[in-house]
C-alpha positions in Angstrom: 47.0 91.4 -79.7 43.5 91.4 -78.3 41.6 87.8 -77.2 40.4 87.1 -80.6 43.0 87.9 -82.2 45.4 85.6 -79.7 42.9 83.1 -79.7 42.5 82.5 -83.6 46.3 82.2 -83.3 45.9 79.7 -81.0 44.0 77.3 -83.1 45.9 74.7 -84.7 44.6 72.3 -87.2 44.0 68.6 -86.1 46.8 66.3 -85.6 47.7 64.0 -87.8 49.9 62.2 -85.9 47.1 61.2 -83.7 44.7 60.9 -86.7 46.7 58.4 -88.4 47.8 56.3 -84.9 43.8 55.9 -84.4 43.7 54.9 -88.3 45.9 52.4 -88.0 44.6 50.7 -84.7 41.0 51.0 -85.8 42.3 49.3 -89.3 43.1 46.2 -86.8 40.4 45.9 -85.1 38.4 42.7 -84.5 35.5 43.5 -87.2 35.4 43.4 -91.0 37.5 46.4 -92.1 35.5 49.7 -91.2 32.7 47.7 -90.2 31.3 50.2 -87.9 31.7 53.0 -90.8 31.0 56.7 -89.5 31.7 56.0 -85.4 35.0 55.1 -86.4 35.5 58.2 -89.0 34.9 59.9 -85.5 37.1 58.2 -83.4 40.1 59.2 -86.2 38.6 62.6 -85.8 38.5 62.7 -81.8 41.9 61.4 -81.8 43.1 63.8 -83.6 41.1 67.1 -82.4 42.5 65.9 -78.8 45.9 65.1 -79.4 45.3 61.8 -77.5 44.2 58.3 -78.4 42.5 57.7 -75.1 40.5 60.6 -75.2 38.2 61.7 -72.0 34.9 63.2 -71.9 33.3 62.3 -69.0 32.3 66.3 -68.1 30.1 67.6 -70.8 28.2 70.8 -71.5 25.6 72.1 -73.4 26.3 75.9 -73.5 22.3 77.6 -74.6 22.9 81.4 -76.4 20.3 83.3 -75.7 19.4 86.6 -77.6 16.1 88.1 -79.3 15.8 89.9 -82.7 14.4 93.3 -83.6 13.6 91.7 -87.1 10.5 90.1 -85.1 8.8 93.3 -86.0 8.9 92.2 -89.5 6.3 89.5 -88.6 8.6 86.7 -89.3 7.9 84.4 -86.3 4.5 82.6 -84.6 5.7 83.2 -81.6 5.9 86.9 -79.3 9.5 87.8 -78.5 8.8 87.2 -74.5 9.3 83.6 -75.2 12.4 84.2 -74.8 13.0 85.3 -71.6 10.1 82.8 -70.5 12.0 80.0 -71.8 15.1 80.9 -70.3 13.3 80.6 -67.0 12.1 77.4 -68.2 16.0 76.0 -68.7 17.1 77.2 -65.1 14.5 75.1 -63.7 15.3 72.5 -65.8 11.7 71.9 -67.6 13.0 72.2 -71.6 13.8 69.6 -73.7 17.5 70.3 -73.8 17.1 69.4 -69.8 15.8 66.4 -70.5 17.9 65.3 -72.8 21.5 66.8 -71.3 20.2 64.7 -68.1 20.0 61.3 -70.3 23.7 61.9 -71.6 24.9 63.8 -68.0 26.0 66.7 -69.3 25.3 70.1 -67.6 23.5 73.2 -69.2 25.0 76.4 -69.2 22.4 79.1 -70.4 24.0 82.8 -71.7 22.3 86.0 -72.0 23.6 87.2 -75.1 20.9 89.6 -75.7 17.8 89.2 -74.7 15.1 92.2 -74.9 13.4 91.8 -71.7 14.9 91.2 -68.0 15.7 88.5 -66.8 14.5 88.5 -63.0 15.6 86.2 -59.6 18.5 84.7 -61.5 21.7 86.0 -59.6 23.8 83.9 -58.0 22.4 80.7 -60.5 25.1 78.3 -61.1 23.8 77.1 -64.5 23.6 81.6 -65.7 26.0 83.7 -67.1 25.1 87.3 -68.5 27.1 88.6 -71.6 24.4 90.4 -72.7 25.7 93.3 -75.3 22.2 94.7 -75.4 18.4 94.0 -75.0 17.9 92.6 -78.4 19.2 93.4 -82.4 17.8 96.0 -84.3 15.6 95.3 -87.2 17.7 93.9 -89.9 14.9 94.4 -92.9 15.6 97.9 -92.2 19.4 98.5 -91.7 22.0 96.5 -89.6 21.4 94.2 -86.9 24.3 95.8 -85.1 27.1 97.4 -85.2 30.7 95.8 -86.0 32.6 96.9 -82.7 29.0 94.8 -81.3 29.8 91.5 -83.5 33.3 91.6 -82.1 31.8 91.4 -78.6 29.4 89.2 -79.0 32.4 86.8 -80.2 34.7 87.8 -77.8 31.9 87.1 -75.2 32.0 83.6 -76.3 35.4 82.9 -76.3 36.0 84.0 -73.1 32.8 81.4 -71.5 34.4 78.5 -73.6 38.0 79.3 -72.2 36.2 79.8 -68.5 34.1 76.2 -69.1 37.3 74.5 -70.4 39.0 74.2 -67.1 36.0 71.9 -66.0 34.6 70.5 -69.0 36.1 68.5 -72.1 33.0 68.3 -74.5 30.9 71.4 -75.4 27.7 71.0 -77.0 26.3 74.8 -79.0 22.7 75.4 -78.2 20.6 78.3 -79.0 17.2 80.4 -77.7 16.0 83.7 -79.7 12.4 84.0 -81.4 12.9 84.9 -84.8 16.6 83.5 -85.0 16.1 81.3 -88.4 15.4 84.4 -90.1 19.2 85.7 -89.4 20.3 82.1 -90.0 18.9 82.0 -93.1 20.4 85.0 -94.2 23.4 84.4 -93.4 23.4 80.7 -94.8 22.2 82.5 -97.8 25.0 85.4 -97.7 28.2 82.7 -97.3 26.9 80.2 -99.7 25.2 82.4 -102.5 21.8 80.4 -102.8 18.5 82.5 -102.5 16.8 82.8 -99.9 14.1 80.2 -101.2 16.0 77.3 -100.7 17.6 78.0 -97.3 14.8 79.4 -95.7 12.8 77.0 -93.8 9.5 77.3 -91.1 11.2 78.0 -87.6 8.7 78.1 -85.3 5.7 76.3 -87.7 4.7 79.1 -89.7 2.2 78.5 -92.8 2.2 78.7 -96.1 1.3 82.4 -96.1 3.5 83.6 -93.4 6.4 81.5 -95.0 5.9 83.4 -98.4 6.3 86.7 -96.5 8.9 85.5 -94.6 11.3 84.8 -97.6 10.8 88.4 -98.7 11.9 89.5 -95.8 14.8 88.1 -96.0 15.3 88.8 -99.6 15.1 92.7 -98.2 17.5 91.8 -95.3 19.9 90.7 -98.1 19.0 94.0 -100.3 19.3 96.3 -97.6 22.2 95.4 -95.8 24.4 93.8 -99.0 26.9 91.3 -96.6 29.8 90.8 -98.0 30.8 86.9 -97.2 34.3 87.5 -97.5 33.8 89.4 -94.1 32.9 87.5 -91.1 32.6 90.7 -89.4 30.2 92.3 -91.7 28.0 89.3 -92.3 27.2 89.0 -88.7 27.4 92.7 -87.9 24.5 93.2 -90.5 22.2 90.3 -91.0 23.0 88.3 -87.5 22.3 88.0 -84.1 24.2 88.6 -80.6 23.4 84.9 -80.0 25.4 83.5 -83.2 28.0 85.6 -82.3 28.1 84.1 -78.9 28.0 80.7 -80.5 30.6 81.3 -83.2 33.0 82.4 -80.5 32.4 79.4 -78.3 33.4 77.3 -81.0 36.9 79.5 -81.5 37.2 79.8 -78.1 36.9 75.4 -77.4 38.7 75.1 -80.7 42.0 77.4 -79.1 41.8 74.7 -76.3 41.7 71.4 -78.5 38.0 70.7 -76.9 35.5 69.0 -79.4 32.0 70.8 -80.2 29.1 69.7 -81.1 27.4 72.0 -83.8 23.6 71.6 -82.7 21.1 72.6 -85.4 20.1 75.1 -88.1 20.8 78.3 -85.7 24.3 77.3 -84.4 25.2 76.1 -87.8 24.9 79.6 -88.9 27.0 80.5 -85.7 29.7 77.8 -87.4 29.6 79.4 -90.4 31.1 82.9 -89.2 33.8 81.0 -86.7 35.0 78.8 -90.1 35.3 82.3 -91.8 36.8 83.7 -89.0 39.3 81.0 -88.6 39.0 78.2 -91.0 41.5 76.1 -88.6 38.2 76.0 -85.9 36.6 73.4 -88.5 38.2 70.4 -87.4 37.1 71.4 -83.9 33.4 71.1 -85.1 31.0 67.9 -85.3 27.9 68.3 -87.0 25.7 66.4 -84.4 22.2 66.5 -86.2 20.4 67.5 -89.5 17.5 69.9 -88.7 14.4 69.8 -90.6 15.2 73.0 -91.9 15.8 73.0 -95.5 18.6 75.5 -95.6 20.8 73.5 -92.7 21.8 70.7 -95.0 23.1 73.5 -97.3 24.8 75.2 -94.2 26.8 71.5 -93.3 27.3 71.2 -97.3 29.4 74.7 -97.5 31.3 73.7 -94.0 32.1 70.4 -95.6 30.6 68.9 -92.6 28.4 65.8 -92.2 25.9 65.1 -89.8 26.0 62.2 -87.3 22.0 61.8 -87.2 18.7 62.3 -89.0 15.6 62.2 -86.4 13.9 65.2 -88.2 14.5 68.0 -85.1 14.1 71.6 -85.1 13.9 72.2 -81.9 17.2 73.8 -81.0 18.4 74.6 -77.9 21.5 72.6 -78.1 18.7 69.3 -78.1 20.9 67.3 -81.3 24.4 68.3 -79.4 23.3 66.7 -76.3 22.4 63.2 -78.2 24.9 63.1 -80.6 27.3 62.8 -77.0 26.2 59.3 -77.2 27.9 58.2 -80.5 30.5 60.4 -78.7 31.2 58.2 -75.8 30.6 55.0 -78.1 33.2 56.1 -80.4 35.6 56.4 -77.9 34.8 52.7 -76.7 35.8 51.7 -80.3 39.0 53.0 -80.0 40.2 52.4 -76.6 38.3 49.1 -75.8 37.7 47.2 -79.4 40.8 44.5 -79.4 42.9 44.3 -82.2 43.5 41.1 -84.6 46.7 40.2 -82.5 45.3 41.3 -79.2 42.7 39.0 -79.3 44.5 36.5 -81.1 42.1 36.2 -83.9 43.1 35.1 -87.5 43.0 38.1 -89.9 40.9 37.9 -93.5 42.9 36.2 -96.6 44.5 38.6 -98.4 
């Protein structure tokens, strides 16, 4: 048995033991029943993805997949493709917004070269760097495959093994992401898993116009043509119309899901990312907390299919792993709520007539 095959074996659903323990102490507690509504929903959930109803985070990460896209040639993006390996530079030295924001909630930022097309100079030795990169960049997708399958498997793999590394240091993990042109594979695959054309799932990345937007969903409706996914294939969906980065992603969610460590879907592009790890292993879903909704129209339709609601709404599209890192707020708060909030007969205060 290889490592994802062990490590899809290793994910057990949620426990309900713990679930219902935290449901029935949070049923008690000092407040009008449910009073504080979706933080406690996520207590039950943390209770139960952990096994534990004093769960700790205290060490957090934001894990950033980086990886660029041969479908870029296809004129999908405003940007050039050397963004990428310019803003990679810009994480290591701390100067993006998921920096800024990881510093507000102290959690660390791991960055991952999944892919990237060009190199990656003066970074050996970096604490906050790892390379898994399968190769500089996917191939055109609106003209054949991305990549190939025994690739997609790698690209997983590569995740799982950095979320088993991370989990001996951290109990949180937060996705992230970093590729110009990525909403075009994330829209394809949004559109491949949950059948609606490309229209409504497609959104503007990078703040394209009107024109460019137009042009973009026809690529994607070629991507789609071309390739033919077949969503009852995690393995072919991502082999075809993804990108090394979303397989890095999807396997960092198996791979912290194995271990019983809580992750933070960030937005549009490591949604898609969720989407193949559900498919590979529906299990991994009770791992997985929607932390934001993206402006991107299709991203609501991508938390829709995983059954997955998100904890804010503060119109981002930033990526990066930027709506992980805040939603580790209502994290830690929701863990007050459970371990600090006194109960009825704690506190000794009367209960409601029945």
């Amino acid at each position: 048995m290889n490592l994802v095959e062990q490590t899809i074996a290793g994910i057990e659903p949620a426990d309900t033991y713990f679930r219902n323990r935290a449901k029935e102490r949070l049923d008690m507690l000092t407040m009008p029943h449910w009073a504080l509504g979706r933080l406690m929903d996520l207590a039950m959930d943390l209770a139960g993805m952990t096994g534990s109803m004093n769960p700790k985070f205290d060490n957090r990460v934001i894990v950033t997949m980086a990886g660029d896209h041969g479908v870029t040639a296809e004129g999908v993006s405003k940007y050039p493709a050397e963004v990428t390996v310019q803003m990679v530079h810009n994480f290591l030295r701390g100067g993006a917004g998921i920096n800024a924001l990881a510093r507000t909630v102290k959690a660390d930022v791991v960055v991952v070269d999944m892919g990237v097309a060009g190199e990656i100079e003066g970074v050996e030795g970096h604490l906050n760097f790892v390379s898994r990169r399968i190769r500089p960049g996917t191939d055109n997708m609106g003209v054949g495959p991305a990549m190939t399958r025994e690739e997609a498997i790698l690209a997983v793999r590569a995740g799982i093994e950095i979320a088993h590394e991370l989990s001996f240091s951290y109990s949180l993990f937060g996705t992230g992401d970093m590729g110009i042109g990525n909403t075009t594979p994330s829209s394809a695959i949004v559109a491949a898993f949950t059948g609606q054309p490309p229209e409504k799932v497609t959104g503007r990345g990078t703040g394209i116009e009107d024109d460019q937007f137009l042009h973009k969903v026809e690529v994607i409706k070629k991507i789609l043509k071309v390739n033919n996914p077949d969503p009852r294939d995690p393995w072919d969906v991502l082999s075809k119309i993804g990108g090394f980065e979303i397989g890095g992603i999807a396997g960092l969610i198996l791979g912290a899901a194995s271990r019983r460590k809580p992750v933070l879907i960030d937005g549009f592009i490591s949604t898609a990312g969720a989407l193949i790890a559900a498919s590979i292993c529906p299990a991994s879903r009770d791992y997985m907390i929607a932390a934001h909704r993206s402006v991107e129209q299709g991203h609501i339709i991508a938390l829709d299919h995983l059954g997955a609601k998100p904890l804010l709404n503060l119109d981002m599209r930033l990526g990066e792993g930027t709506g992980a890192a805040l939603a580790m707020t209502l994290v830690d708060a929701a863990v007050r709520i459970l371990t600090e909030v006194a109960t009825f007969e704690e506190a000794s205060v009367s209960q409601a007539n029945v």
